[in-house]
Structures are given as structure tokens and as C-alpha cells.
N, C-alpha and C positions, 0 to 999 in steps of 0.2 A: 510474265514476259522476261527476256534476256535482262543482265545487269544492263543498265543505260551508258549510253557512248554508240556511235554512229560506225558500223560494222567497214569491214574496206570491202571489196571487191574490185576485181578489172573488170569492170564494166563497161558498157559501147560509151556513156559521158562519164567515165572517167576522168579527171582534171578537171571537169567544169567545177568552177565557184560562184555559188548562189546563192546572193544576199538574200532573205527574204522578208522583207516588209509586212507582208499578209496578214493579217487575223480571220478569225472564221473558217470560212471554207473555200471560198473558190480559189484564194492568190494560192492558198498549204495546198490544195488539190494539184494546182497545179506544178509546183514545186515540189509535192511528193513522187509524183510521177519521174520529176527529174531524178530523183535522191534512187529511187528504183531501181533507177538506170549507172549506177556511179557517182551522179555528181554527189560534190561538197554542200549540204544545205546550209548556211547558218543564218539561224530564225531570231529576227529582231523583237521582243515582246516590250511589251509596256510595262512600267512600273507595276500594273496590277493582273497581270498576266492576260495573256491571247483569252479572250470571253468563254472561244471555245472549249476551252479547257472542263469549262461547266457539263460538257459532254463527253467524258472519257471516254467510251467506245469508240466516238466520232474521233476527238481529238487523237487517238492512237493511230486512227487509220490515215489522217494527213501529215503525222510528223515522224514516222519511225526512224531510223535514220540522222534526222535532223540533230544540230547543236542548237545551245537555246542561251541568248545573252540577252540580259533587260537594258532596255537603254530607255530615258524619260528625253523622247526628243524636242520635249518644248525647253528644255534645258541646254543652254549651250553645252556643254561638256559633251553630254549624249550625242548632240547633233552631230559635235566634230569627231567623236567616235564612230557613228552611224556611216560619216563621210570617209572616214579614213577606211572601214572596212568595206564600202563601196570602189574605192580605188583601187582596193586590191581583188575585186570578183569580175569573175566575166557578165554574167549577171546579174539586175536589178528587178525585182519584182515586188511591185505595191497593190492593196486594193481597196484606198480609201476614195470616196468621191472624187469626180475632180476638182484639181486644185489643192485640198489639204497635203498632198505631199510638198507643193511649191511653197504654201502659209509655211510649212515645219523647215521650210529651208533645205530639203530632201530630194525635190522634184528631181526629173531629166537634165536639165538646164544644170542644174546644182553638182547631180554626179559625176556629167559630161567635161564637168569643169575643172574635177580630180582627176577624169578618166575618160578623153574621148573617144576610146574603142568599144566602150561600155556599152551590151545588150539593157536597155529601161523597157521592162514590160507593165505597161497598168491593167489591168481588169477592171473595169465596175460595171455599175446595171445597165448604164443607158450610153456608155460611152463619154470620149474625152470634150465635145463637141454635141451645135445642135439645141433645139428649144427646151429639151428636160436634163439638159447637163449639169444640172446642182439637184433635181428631184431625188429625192428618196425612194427607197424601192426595197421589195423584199425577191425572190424567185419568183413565188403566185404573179405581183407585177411585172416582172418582163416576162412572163408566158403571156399574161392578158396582154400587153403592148404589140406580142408579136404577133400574134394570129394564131397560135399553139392552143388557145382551150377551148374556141370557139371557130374553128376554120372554116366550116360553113355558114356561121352566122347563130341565130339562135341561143340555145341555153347552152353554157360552158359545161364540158368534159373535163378528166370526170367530176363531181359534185361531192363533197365540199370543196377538197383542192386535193394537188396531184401529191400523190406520198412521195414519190422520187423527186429531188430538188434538178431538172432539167438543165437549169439554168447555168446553176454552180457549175454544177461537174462537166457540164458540160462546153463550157466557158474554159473550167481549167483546162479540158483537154484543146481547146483550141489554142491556148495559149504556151500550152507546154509544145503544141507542135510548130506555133509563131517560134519560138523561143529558140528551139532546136533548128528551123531552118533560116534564122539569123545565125546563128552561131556555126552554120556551114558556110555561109556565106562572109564571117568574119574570118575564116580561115581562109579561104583563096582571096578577099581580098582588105581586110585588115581592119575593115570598117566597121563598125557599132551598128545599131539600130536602135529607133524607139517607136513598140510597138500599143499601142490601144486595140485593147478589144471590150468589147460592149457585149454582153449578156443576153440583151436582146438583139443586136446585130446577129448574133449567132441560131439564136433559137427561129429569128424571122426566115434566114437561110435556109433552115432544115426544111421550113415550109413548104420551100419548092423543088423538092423532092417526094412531095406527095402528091402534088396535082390538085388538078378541081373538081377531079371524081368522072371524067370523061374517057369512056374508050374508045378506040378505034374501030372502025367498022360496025360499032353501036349508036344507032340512031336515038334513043332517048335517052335523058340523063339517068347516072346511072346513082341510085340512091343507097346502098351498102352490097351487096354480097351477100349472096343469104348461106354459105358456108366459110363464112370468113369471121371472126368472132370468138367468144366465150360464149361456152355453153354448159348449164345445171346437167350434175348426173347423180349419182343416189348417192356420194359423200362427198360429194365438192364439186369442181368444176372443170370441163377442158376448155381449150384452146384449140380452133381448128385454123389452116390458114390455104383454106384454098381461094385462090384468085381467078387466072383467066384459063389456068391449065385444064384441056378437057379429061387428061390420064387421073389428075387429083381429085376433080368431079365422079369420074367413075369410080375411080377406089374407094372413096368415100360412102357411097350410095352404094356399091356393093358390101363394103363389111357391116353397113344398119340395115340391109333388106330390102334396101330400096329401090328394087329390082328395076322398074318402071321407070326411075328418074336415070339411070343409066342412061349415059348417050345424047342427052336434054343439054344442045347448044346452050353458049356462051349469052348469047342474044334472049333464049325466050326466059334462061334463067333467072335475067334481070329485068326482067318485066314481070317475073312472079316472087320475086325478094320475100315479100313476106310468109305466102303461105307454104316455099320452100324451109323456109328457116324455121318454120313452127314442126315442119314436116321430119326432119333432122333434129329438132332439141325434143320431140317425143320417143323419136328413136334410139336418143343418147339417154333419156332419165333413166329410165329402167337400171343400169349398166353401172356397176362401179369403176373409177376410175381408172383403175389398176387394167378390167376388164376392158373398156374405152381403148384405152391408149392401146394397149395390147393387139386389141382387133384389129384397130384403123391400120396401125404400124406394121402389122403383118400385111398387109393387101396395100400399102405402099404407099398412104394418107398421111397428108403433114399432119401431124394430130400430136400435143405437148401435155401435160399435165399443170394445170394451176397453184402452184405450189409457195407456200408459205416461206420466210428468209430460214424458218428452222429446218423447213426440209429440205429446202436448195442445198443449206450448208450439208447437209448428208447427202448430196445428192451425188451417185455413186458416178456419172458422165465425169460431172462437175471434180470429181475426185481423182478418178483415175486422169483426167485431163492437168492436176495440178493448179486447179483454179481455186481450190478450197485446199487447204493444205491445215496439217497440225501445227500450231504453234509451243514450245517450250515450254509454255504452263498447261499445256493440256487441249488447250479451247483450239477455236476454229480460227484461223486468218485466210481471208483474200487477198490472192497473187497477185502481181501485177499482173493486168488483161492482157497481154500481150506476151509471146514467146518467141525468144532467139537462142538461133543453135549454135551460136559460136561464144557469145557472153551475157549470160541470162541474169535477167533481172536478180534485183537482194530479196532475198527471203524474210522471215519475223524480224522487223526488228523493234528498239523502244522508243519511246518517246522521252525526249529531256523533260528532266524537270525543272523548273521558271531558272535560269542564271546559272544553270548545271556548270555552262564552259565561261564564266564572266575572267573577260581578263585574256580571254583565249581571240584567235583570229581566226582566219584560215589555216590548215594544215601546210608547211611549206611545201611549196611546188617540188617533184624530184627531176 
């Protein structure tokens, strides 16, 4: 990676100053997302450094960017440091349980009180409020809390637990976008906020953007989609995603032979789920992947390849799009997921090492 130190760019939050509190991943997620964009990070760690750290890959990918100063806040000293660099940041972002930032003398209430225009964002699992507001929790727990692993009831999806952490990341990007439309909102009118978001408040949300599995103008319920899914093919596996389109129906069944199911309404389809779907994954085995994708995508079938995080990262879409990029020592890094044409996110950068900038503040305002 680059030498360490936090790269400049005019980027769209340029000027923003970001204390960050965070450990792990969800609060650095989501403050990396700001740092992306311009803002100023600078990351509070503990005497014994951010845990995460025990994860370099991971740790890289939420601090690039970022300054790193140790501050021990059960100590006074730390704390009125902790406080004096609060007063000077637009904002505040924690992600310890509720409460432990108020115990450490850090809370909203605390910063508010150096800096009452000050953005205070908390993240945690269950929220700031409410009956499990001191519970413990890891991601796997607020997916079970929300209705995420087991949406219709029954045995949880998928089984043992989900590989992508939903919750974190997905938290952080709520919070980065809380964060960001306070901070419009502090510009036209001068005022601060203090945001709470909850891990599972966010993941329960998504829920209902799935539904309960009912269609319109479908008189029975409807139990999966029999061309909707993953599907075995002779060296691995696709991805098909057709729904209620009858064009993706057809193309589908025409590039596996499926001559006869061409044209097979929306309605009798879901009344024959299974023995359609069995009807399709024998048509797909035969077929290498390459071959699959190929075919379906020529005759105009949503059809993806299932593919490992080693071949995403070469994954040539993925490339030419600028979502996988080369980094300075060689390796792979992921873009920021998002692209603007007038001031584009920050490219590779490093991560501090524990108290890189001790002694340092924010950068003076110009």
C-alpha cells in the first residue's frame, strides 16, 4: 500500500471533520464511506488498538484514508482530548452499546455541550432505546431479530449463517447517508443532529421490500419461482432471475430446448414450481458455466455466473466499470460503490498505524 497519511482530494465532503469513535466495523464502515468522499476522518482508538485491526484485509478496507490517535478515555486527560477534538468536527460517530459513550463522559449530551451544532451519530445492534437496549448481539443476531433469516417462518436461510455481515455494512451505509443529510440540513439551517440507528431497525426495513410472496392476479400463494434461483451446472453454478416477466420466461426456455414451456403463463407456472425447476436444473447440468451464461445471455435471459470473491475480483464487467481497481502494491482494492462525474471518490489509500498522528488535530480549515 501507499506510504500512510490521509491522501487530499476536492471531493463532494470535502471540509467535513469526522471524529470517529467506532471500533470494528459498522461505525469505520460507515465513516469510511465519508473519507471516500473527502471528508477529514480522524479515528479515536484505544490504548490497545481498534480489535479490528486483528483483521488487516478487513481493517484496510474501513480506514484508508483515515488519521489514527490513541486516546485511553476512561482517563481524564484522554477524555478532555477526545472532547476538545469533538468541538472542533462537524461530526461525531460512536458504536459502542447504549450508554457507554455517556458512562466515558463522550455521549451527545457531552459533545453538545462543546459544540452545539454538532452531527452525534450512534450505530448499534438493537438501537438507543426499547426492551433489548443493553443486549448483546453479534450481525447473525439482528438478522434473527429482524425477520431476515427466516422470513417465512421455518428453518433459517441460509444455514450455518449468512457470509456477508448484512447488518454492519449495511447499517453503516445507513448511517453514512443519516449523516450526510444532517449535514445538508446543518447548512441551510445551522443546526446539529443526533442520529440513532439500530442494525436491526435497518435490516427489519429491508423486509418490506420483499413481500409475503403474493401476486397479483395469482389466486394461490405463491411458493418460490421455479426459474428464479441458483442453479448446478457441470463446474459450478448459475444464477437465474426470472420473475413475473413473460419475455424472460421465454428466453429462458428457449436457449435450454424447452420448446413446450414457451409461452406457459405466469399463473400455471406457479402452480407447477417444482416440476418446472427440476425441468430447467436438468437442462442447465449438462452445460458449463461459461456455456450457460453464454446461451441464456444471447436469447436475452437474466442469467449471472456464481462466482467466487477471487473471480469477482477479475471479473472483467467489474474492471472495466472501475469497481475493482489495481492498488500500488500490486493487489486488488474495491472502489467506492458509487460513481460521480464531477468529484470522484479517493482511490487506494492506507490505513494509520495505532497513534500515526498523536498530538495532531484536524487539518486547519482553509
Amino acid at each position: 500500500m501507499p506510504e500512510s497519511g490521509p491522501s487530499k482530494i476536492d471531493g463532494l465532503l470535502s471540509g467535513m471533520r469526522v471524529l470517529d469513535l467506532g471500533q470494528w466495523r459498522p461505525a469505520p464502515y460507515a465513516t469510511q464511506l465519508l473519507a471516500d468522499l473527502g471528508a477529514e476522518v480522524l479515528k479515536v482508538e484505544p490504548p490497545s488498538g481498534d480489535p479490528m485491526r486483528r483483521f488487516p484485509e478487513i481493517f484496510a478496507t474501513v480506514a484508508a484514508h483515515k488519521r489514527s490517535v490513541v486516546l485511553d478515555l476512561k482517563d481524564p486527560a484522554g477524555r478532555a482530548r477526545a472532547l476538545g477534538l469533538a468541538a472542533e468536527a462537524d461530526v461525531v460517530v460512536e458504536g459502542w452499546r447504549p450508554g457507554v459513550a455517556a458512562r466515558l463522559g463522550i455521549g451527545p449530551d457531552d459533545v453538545r455541550a462543546v459544540h452545539p451544532g454538532v452531527i452525534y451519530c450512534s450505530l448499534s445492534g438493537y438501537g438507543a432505546s426499547g426492551p433489548l437496549v443493553d443486549a448483546s448481539g453479534h450481525d447473525v443476531n439482528y438478522q434473527a431479530q429482524s425477520g431476515v433469516l427466516a422470513p417465512a417462518g421455518g428453518a433459517p436461510q441460509p444455514t450455518p449463517a449468512p457470509r456477508i455481515p448484512w447488518a454492519d455494512l449495511g447499517a453503516g451505509l445507513a448511517a453514512a447517508f443519516a449523516i450526510c443529510a444532517a449535514y445538508a440540513c446543518r447548512a441551510r439551517t445551522g443546526e446539529g443532529e443526533t442520529i440513532d440507528v439500530s442494525m436491526t431497525d435497518l435490516l427489519a426495513s429491508w423486509t418490506g421490500t420483499v413481500g409475503g410472496g403474493a401476486i397479483a392476479g395469482i389466486a394461490v400463494p405463491v411458493d418460490g419461482l421455479p426459474a428464479y434461483g441458483t442453479f448446478a451446472v457441470a463446474d459450478g453454478h448459475v444464477a437465474l432471475g426470472v420473475v413475473t416477466e413473460q419475455h424472460f420466461w421465454d428466453a429462458t426456455c428457449a436457449a435450454l430446448g424447452l420448446v413446450d414451456l414457451v409461452g406457459l403463463p405466469l399463473a400455471e407456472q406457479v402452480t407447477r414450481t417444482k416440476e418446472l425447476r427440476d425441468r430447467i436444473a436438468a437442462a442447465l447440468a449438462p452445460l458449463s458455466r461459461d456455456e450457460a451464461v453464454d446461451r441464456l445471455l444471447a436469447e436475452g435471459a437474466p442469467i449471472s455466473p456464481v462466482q467466487s470473491r477471487a473471480e469477482m475480483l477479475v471479473d472483467r464487467h467489474l474492471r472495466e466499470r472501475g469497481t475493482v481497481i489495481t492498488a500500488p502494491d500490486g493487489g486488488p482494492w474495491l472502489a467506492h460503490p458509487v460513481r460521480f462525474a464531477g468529484r470522484p471518490a479517493r482511490g487506494p489509500g492506507p490505513a494509520p498505524r495505532p497513534d500515526e498522528h498523536a498530538g495532531d488535530g484536524f487539518t486547519p480549515r482553509s
